[in-house]
C-alpha positions as CSV (number, residue, x, y, z in Angstrom):
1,X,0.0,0.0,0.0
2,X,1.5,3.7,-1.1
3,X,0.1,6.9,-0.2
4,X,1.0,9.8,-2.7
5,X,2.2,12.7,-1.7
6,X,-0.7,14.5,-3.8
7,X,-3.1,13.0,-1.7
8,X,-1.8,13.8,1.8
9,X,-1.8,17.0,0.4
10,X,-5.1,17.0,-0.5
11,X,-6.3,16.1,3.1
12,X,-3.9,19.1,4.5
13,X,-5.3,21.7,2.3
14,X,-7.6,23.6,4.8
15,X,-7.2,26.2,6.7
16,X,-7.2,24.8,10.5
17,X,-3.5,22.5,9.4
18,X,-2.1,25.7,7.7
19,X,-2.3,28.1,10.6
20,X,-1.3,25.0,12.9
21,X,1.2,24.5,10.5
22,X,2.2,28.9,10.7
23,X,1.7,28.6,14.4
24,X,4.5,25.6,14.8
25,X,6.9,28.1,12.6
26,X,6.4,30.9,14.4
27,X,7.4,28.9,17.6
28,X,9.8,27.1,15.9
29,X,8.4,23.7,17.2
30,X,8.9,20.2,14.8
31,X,4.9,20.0,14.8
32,X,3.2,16.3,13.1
33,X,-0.3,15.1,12.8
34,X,0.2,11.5,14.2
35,X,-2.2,8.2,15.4
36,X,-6.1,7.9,14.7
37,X,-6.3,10.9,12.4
38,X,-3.5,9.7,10.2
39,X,-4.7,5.7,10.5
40,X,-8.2,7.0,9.8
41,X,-6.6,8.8,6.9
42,X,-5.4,5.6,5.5
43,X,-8.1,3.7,5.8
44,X,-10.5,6.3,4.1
45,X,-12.7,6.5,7.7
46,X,-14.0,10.0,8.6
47,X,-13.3,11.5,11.6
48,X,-13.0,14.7,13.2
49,X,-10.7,14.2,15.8
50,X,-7.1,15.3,15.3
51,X,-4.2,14.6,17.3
52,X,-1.2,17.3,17.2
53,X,2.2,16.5,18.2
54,X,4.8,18.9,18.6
55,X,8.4,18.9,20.0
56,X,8.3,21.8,22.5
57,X,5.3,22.9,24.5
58,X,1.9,21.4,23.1
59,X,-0.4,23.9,25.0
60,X,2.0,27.2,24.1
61,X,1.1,25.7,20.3
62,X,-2.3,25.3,20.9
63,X,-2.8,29.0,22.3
64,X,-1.2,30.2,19.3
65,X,-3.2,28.3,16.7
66,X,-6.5,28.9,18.7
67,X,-5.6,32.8,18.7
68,X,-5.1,32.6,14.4
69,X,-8.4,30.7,14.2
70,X,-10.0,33.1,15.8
71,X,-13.1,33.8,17.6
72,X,-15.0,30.5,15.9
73,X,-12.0,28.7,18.1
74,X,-12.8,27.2,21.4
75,X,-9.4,26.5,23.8
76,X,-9.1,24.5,26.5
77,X,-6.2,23.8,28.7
78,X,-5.5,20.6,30.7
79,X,-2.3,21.7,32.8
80,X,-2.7,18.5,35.2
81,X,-2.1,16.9,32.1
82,X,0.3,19.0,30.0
83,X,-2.5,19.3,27.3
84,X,-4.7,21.4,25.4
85,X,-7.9,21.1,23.1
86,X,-9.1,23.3,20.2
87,X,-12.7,23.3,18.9
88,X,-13.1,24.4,15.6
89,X,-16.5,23.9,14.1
90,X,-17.3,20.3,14.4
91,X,-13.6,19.4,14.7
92,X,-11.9,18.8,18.0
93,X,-7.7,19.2,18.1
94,X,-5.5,18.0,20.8
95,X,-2.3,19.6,21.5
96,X,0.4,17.8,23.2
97,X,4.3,18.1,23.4
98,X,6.2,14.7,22.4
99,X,6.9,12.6,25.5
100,X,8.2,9.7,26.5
101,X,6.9,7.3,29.1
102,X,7.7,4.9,31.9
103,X,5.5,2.4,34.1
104,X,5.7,1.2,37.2
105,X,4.2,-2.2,38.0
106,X,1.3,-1.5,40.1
107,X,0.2,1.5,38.0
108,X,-1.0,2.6,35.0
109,X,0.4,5.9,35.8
110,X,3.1,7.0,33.9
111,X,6.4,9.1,34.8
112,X,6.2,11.7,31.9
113,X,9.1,13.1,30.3
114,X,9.8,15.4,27.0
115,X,10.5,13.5,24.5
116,X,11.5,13.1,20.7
117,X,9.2,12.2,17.5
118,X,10.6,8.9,17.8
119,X,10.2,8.6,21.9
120,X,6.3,9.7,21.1
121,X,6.3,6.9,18.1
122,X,7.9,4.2,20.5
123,X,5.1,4.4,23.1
124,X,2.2,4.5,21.0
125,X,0.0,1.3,21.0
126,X,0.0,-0.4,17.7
127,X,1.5,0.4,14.7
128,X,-1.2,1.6,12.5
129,X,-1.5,4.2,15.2
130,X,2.2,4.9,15.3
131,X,2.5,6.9,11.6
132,X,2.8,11.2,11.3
133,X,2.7,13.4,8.9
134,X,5.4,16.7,9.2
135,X,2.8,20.0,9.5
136,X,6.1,22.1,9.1
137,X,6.5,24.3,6.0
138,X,10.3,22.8,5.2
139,X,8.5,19.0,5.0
140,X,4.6,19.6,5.0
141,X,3.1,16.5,4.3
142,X,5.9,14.0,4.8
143,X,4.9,10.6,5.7
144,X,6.7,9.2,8.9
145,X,6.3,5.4,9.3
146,X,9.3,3.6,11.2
147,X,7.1,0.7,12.7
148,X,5.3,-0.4,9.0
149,X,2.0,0.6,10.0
150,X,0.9,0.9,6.5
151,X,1.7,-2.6,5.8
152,X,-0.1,-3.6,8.4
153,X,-3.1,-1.5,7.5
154,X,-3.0,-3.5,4.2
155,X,-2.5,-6.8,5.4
156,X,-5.6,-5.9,8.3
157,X,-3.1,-6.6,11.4
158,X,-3.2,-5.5,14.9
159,X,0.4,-5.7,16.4
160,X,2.7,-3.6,18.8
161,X,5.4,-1.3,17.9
162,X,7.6,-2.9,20.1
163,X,7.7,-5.6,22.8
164,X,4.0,-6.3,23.5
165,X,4.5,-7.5,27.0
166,X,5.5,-4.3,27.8
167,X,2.8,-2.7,25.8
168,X,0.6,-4.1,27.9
169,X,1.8,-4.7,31.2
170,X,2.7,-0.9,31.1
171,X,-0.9,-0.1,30.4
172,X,-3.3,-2.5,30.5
173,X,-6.4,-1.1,28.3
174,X,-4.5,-1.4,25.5
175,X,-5.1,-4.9,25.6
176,X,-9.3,-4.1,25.3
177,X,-8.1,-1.0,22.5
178,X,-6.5,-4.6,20.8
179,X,-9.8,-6.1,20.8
180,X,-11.9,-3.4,19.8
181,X,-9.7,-2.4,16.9
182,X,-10.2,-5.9,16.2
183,X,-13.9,-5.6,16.3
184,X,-14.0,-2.2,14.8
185,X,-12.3,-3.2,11.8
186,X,-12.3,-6.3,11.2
187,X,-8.6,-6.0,11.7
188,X,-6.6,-9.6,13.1
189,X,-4.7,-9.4,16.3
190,X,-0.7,-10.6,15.5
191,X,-0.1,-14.4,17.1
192,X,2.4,-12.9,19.2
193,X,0.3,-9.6,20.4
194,X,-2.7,-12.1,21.1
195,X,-0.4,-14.1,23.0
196,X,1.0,-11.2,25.3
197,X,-2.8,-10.5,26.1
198,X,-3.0,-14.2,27.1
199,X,-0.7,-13.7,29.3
200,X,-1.3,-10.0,30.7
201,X,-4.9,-10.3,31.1
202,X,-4.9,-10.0,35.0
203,X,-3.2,-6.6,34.7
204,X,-6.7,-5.4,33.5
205,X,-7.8,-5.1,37.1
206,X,-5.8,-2.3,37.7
207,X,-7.9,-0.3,35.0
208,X,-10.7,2.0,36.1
209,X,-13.8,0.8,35.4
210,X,-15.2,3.8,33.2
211,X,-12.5,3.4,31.0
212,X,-13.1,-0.2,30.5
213,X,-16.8,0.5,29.8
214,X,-15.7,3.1,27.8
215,X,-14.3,0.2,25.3
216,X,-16.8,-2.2,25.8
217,X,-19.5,0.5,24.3
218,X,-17.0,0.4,21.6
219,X,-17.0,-2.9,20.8
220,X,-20.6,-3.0,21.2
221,X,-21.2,-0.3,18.9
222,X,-18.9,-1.8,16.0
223,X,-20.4,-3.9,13.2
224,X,-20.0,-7.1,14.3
225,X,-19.7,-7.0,18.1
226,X,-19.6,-10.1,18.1
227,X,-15.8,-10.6,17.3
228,X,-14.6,-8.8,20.1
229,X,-16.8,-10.5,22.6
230,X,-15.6,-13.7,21.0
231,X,-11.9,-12.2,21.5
232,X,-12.4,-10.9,24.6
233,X,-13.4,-15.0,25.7
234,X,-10.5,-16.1,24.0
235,X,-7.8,-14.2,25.7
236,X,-9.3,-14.4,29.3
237,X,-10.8,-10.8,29.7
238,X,-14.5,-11.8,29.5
239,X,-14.4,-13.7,32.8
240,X,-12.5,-11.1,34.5
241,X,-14.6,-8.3,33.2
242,X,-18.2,-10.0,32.7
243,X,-17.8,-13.4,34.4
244,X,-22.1,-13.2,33.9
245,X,-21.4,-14.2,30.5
246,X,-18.7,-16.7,31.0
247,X,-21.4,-18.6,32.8
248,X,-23.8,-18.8,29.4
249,X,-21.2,-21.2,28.2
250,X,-21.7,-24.8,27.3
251,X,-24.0,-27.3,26.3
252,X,-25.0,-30.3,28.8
253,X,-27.0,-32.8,28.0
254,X,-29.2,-34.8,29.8
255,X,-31.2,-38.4,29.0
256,X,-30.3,-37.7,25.3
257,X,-31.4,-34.0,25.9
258,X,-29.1,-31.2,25.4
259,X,-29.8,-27.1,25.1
260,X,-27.9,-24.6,22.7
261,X,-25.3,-22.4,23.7
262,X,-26.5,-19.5,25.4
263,X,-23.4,-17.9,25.0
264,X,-23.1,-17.9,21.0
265,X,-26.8,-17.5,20.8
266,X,-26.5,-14.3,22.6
267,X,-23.5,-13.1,20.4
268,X,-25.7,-13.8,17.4
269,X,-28.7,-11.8,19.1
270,X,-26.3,-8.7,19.2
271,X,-24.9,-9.0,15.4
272,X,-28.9,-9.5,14.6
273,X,-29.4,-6.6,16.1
274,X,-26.2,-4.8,14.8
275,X,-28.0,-4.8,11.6
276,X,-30.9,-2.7,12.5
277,X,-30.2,-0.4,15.2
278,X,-27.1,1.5,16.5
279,X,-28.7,2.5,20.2
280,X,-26.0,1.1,23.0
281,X,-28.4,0.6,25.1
282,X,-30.8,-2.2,23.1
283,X,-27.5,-3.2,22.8
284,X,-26.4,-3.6,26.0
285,X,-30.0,-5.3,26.7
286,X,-29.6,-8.0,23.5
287,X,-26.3,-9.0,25.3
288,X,-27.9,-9.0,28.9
289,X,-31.2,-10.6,28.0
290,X,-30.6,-14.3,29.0
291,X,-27.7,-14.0,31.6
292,X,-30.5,-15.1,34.1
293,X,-30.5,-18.8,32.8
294,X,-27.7,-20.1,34.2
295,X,-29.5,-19.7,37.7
296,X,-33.1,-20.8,36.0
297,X,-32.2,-24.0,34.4
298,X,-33.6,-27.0,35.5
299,X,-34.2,-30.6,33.7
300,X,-36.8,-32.6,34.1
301,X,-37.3,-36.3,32.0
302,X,-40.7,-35.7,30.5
303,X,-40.2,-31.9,29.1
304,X,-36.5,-31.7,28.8
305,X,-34.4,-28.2,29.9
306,X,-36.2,-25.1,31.2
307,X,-35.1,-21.8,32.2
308,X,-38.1,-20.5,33.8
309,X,-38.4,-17.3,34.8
310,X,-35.0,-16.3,33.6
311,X,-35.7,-12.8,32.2
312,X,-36.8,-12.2,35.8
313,X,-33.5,-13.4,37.3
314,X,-31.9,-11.7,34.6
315,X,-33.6,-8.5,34.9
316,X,-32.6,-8.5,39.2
317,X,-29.0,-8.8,38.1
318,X,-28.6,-6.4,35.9
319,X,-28.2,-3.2,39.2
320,X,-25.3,-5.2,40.5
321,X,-23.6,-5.5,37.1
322,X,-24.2,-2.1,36.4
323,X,-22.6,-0.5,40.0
324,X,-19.6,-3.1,39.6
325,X,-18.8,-2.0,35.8
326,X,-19.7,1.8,37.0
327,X,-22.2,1.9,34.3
328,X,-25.2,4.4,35.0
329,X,-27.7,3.9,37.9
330,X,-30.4,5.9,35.6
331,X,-32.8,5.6,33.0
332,X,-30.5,3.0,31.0
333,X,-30.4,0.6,34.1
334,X,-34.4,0.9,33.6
335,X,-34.5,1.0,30.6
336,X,-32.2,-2.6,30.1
337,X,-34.0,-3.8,32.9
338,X,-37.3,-3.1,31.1
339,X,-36.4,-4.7,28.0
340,X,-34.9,-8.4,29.6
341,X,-37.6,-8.5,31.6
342,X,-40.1,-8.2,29.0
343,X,-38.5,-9.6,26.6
344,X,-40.3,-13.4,26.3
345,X,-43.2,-11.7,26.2
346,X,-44.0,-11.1,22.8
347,X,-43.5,-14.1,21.3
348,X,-47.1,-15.8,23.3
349,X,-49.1,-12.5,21.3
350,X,-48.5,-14.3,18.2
351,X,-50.9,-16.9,19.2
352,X,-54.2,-16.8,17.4
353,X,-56.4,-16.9,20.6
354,X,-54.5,-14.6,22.2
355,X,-56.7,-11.9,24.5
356,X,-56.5,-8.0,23.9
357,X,-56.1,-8.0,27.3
358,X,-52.9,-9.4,27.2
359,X,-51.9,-6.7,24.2
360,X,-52.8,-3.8,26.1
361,X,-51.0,-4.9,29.4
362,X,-47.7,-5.2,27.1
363,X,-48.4,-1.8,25.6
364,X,-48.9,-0.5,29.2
365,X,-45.6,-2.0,30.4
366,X,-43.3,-1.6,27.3
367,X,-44.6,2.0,26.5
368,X,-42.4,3.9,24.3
369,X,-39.8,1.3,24.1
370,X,-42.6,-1.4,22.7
371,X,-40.4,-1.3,19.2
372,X,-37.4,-1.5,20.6
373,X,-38.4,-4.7,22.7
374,X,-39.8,-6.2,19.1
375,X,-36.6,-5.0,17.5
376,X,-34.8,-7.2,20.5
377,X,-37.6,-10.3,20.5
378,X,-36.8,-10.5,16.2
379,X,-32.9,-10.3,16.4
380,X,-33.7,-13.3,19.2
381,X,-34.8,-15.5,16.7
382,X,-31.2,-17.5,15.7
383,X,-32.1,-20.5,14.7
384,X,-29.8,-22.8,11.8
385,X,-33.6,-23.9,10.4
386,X,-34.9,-21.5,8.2
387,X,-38.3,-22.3,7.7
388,X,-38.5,-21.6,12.0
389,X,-36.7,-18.2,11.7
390,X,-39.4,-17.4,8.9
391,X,-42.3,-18.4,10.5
392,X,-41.2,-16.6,13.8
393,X,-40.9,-13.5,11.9
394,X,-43.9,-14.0,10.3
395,X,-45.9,-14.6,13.7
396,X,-44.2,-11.2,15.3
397,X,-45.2,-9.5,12.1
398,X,-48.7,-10.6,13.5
399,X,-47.6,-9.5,16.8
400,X,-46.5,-5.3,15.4
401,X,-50.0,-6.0,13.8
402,X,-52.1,-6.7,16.7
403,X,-50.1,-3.9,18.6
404,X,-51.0,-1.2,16.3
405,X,-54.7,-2.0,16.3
406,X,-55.2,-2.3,19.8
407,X,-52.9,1.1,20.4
408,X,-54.7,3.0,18.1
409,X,-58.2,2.0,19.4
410,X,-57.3,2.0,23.3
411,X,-54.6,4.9,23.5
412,X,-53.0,2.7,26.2
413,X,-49.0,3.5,25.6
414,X,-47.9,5.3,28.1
415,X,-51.6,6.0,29.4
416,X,-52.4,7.4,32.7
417,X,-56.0,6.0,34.2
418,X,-58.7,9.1,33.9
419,X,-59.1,9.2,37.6
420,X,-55.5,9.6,39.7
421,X,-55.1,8.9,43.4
422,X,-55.7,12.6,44.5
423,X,-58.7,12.9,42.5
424,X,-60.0,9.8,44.2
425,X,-58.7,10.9,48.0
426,X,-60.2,14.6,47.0
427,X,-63.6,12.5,46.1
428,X,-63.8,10.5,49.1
429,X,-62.0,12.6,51.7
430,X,-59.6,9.5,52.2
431,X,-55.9,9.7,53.3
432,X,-53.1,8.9,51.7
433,X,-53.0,4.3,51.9
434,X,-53.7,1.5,50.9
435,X,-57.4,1.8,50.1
436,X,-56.8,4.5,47.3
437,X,-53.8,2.5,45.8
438,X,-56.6,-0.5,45.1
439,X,-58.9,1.7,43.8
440,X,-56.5,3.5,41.3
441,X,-55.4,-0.2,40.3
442,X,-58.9,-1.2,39.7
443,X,-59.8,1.3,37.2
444,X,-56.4,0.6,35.7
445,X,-56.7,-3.0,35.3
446,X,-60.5,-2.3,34.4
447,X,-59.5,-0.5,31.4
448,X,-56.0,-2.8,30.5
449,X,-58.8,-5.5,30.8
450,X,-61.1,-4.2,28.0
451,X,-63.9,-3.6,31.0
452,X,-64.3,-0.2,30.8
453,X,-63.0,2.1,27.8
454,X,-60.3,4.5,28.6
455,X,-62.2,7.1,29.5
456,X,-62.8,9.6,32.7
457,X,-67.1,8.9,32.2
458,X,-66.6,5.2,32.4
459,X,-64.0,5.1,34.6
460,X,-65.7,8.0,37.3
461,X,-68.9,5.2,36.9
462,X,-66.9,1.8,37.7
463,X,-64.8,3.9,40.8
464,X,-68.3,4.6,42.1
465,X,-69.6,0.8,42.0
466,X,-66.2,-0.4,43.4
467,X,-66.7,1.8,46.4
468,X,-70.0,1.3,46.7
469,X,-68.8,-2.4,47.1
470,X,-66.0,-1.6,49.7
471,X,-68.6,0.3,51.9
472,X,-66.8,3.8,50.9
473,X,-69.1,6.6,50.1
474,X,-68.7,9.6,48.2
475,X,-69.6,12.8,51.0
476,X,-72.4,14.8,50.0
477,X,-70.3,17.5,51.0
478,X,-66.7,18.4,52.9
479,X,-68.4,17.8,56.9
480,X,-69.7,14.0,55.7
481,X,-68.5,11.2,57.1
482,X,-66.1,8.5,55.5
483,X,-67.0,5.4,56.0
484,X,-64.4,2.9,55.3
485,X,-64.3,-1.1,55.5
């Protein structure tokens, strides 16, 4: 693989690398574009983050190039860090003076020094990220590649610019970067790279948590996740980092009996479901939604293996997952939690004699996310036998049928009963308890049910008959009695 000059060229003709590219003159610092940009580059992959390096003071060459850009320039400085970051439209620019590195064993904390080019090529993670091109007028556009990356861009191989033990025992996520290149690109990891992950894996318990998650949403999000979850097995991580899924694996069999794989059956439910949407967090809930049946399954000699109840099981281990892997204790818990659990559901609505009943409760209960739990129930169909996986999609192209009838006749997604429980303590002069919870469930049911139409008329008429039959009556004004059972 060749890159002409014209081209590089090309991709250097605007107007944020020339005034870097004044700026560095000016201060009379070497100054290259290096790593992702110039891999992305390569590889034809848009991207808008840029990564400057220069020999001399990154953040002094980020001031300068932020004052040239002007006032459509945003500059932020990291001076913990040695750093700085430019916004420029929808690009974002880090500045950073060459440096070279050094670990300790028990840290993923470097000891920082200034460094050369070539120190800041030597402790970069693979080679593919380890290429720069000169931003200085004398060489503008030169093409700096002392580790072959380019060759190994062609030949689709992830490998480390020097000793990979060291790569990795020095910092430890690099190891999950590996993977999720892997994943990302459909790149394959070196034998000898793969090997040093073998045998580094435990250093990956020195690495914070968000950052981990940080490449596990990666992974997830890339085209196939599957690979890197399959990688991630295969060197060890995956029962360090999500043991819950290390536990999916196998197949025993029983009397003759045996199950599938929960494990590759889940993999296969996430690249299903690759194909159709790109939110994380149906994602995260495709690759969560059976971890409950290792706890559920059960044989029994007449009906074979069960796994009853295991979106239930699953769906109570999801908080602990989330506050060990640090990932958010809000809406997305809920929101995963509301999709496993839910999530066998569907596939009893494509019965014939099912009940509207049963249609509106799952309406009620999936609200908003009703497609996305379809979306999940369709990629869960995996099976080798085609004629199955069609006539499953065909009987939950019933179900989106019977949902869309019933929701635009009963209103019930997302609905709120007509009457709420301060109407109905405000009606009856009740207190706060028990009493006006049932009653606010009645009506509820009563119109989930198909008893009473969603409506406040119907539903002020059926709260008066229930009362009536507890013994509550409505005060004919605010000095009545209440007369409770």
């Amino acid at each position: 693989m060749q890159i002409r000059q014209a081209d590089i060229l090309q991709i250097l003709d605007k107007k944020i690398f020339n005034l870097i590219s004044e700026s560095a003159d000016t201060l009379l610092y070497e100054t290259y574009v290096i790593g992702g940009f110039v891999r992305d580059l390569v590889l034809n992959r848009p991207t808008q983050d840029i990564d400057i390096v220069c020999v001399g003071n990154g953040v002094q060459l980020a001031q300068e190039a932020a004052k040239r850009l002007g006032r459509q320039a945003r500059l932020s400085v990291f001076k913990n860090f040695g750093t700085a970051q430019v916004t420029y439209h929808d690009l974002k620019v880090e500045f950073v003076g060459a440096r070279k590195e050094s670990y300790q064993r028990h840290s993923r904390k470097p000891i920082v020094e200034d460094g050369t080019l070539e120190d800041d090529l030597n402790r970069r993670d693979f080679t593919m990220n380890a290429m720069a091109i000169c931003l200085n007028k004398e060489h503008f556009g030169k093409w700096i590649d002392p580790f072959d990356g380019l060759k190994d861009i062609e030949n689709c191989v992830i490998k480390t610019p020097r000793d990979a033990d060291i790569t990795f025992s020095d910092d430890p996520l690099r190891m999950l970067r590996a993977i999720r290149f892997a994943s990302q690109l459909g790149f394959f990891i070196e034998a000898q790279t793969f090997e040093a992950v073998e045998r580094n894996k435990n250093r990956i318990e020195i690495v914070s948590k968000e950052r981990i998650v940080d490449e596990l949403n990666k992974i997830i999000l890339s085209p196939r996740p599957s690979i890197g979850f399959e990688l991630l097995d295969q060197t060890g991580l995956l029962e360090i980092i999500l043991p819950e899924l290390i536990a999916l694996k196998g197949i025993e069999t029983k009397e003759g009996i045996g199950h599938k794989d929960n494990f590759s059956h889940t993999l296969r439910v996430l690249d299903n479901l690759a194909r159709t949407s790109n939110n994380l967090w149906l994602r995260w809930a495709a690759l969560f939604h059976d971890i409950g049946k290792p706890k559920s399954k059960r044989f029994y000699p007449k009906t074979g293996w069960t796994f009853h109840a295991h979106e239930f099981i699953g769906m109570k281990m999801l908080k602990s997952i989330f506050r060990r892997m640090k990932l958010p204790l809000n809406d997305n818990l809920k929101y995963v939690e509301k999709l496993v659990s839910l999530h066998m559901r569907p596939i009893v609505l494509s019965d014939d004699e099912v009940t509207d009943s049963a249609v509106r409760r799952l309406l009620f209960e999936a609200g908003n996310d009703i497609d996305d739990l379809m979306s999940l129930c369709e990629a869960d169909i995996t099976s080798k036998n085609p004629e199955k996986v069609k006539r499953f999609l065909f009987n939950f192209k019933l179900v989106r049928s019977k949902l869309k009838e019933i929701e635009e006749k009963d209103r019930i997604r997302n609905f709120q009963p007509p009457i709420d429980g301060l109407q109905i303590m405000e009606m009856f002069h009740l207190s706060p308890g028990r009493i006006v919870g049932e009653l606010k469930s009645a009506i509820k049911d009563a119109i989930l049910d198909g008893v009473i139409p969603n409506e406040y008329e119907a539903a002020y008429v059926y709260l008066m008959q229930l009362a009536e039959e507890k013994g509550i009556t409505k005060p004919d004004n605010e000095y009545s009695k209440i007369i409770q059972s």
